[in-house]
N, C-alpha and C positions, 0 to 999 in steps of 0.2 A: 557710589551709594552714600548718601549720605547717611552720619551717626545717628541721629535719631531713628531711622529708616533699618539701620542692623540692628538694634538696641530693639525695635518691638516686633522685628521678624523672630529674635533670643527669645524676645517674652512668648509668645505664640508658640516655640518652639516648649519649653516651659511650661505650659499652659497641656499641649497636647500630652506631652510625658505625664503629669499630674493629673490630667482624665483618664489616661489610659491606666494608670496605678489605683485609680478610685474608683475604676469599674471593673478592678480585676478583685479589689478588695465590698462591691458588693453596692458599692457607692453610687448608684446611678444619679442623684439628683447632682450631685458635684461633679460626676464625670460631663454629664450633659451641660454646666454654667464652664467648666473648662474647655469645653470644645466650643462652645460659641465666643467663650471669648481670644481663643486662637485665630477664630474667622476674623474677630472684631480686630484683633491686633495687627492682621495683614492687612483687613483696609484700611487701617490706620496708615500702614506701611507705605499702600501704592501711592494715598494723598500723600503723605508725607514726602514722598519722592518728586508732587509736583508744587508741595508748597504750600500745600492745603492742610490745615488743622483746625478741628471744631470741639466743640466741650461740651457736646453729647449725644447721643450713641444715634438719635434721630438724623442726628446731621451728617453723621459720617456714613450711615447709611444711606441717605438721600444722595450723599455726594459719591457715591463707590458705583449707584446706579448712576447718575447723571454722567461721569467720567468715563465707567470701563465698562459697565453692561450694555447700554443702552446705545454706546459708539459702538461698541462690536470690538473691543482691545480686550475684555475677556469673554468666558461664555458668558451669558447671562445667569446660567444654574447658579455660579456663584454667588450672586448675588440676589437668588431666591434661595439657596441654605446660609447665607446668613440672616435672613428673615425669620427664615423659620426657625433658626436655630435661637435669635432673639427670643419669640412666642414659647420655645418649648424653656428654655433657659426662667422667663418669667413662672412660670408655671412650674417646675420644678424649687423655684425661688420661694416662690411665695404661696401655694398652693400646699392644703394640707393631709390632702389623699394621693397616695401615691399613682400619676398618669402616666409617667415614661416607662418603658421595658427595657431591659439591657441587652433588647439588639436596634431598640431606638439609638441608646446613647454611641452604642459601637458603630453607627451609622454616620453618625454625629460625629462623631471623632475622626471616622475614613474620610468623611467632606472636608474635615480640617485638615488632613494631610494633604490631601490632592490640593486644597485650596494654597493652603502654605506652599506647597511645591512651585504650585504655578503662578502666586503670586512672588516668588522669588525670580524664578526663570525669568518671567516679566523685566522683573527691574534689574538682575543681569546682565539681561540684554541690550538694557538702556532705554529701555521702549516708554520711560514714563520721566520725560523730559519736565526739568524744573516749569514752574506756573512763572509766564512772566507778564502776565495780565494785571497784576496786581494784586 
């Protein structure tokens, strides 16, 4: 595995404790930008495992479907809750009525854990071979 590759599976890891503490203290709109960005930080994770880095959050998600959902390397779900989890994160970011509920975010946050799990197992197991296309 390479350093950068543990280094933002930690952040994610990080990321998910710091949601789960800010929707236990009442924090939904923060719990909810911490769980997407746990999602954001695995697929960060699996390109990073193949070589792939991009400098903004369109690209990595364009690239996380092009890679792992759309081959069939992970489900696809994963890759519609980090969509969504984008949309709701926007929306709690910047929106000034409160839209999310705190069994949205607690939702949120369980997609990040399964997500984190299984984007770890993944690259474990070796299954996300450096990019040698260029």
């Amino acid at each position: 595995m390479k350093d950068a590759t543990r280094k933002l599976l930690e952040k994610a890891e990080r990321a998910l404790a710091a949601g789960a503490d800010a929707l236990r203290s009442g924090h939904v709109e923060t719990a909810a930008g911490r769980a997407y960005y746990a999602m954001f930080y695995v697929a960060e994770a699996l390109l990073s495992e193949r070589g792939l880095r991009f400098r903004k959050h369109a690209g990595v998600h364009a690239a996380f479907g092009e890679h792992f959902a759309k081959t069939g390397l992970l489900d696809a779900r994963h890759h519609r809750w980090l969509l969504a989890a984008f949309n709701k994160r926007i929306t709690a970011d910047y929106g000034i009525d409160p839209e999310l509920t705190s069994a949205e975010a607690a939702e949120m946050l369980a997609h990040g854990v399964e997500f984190l799990d299984v984007g770890r197992r993944f690259i474990e197991a070796g299954s996300a071979p450096a990019n040698t296309s260029g």
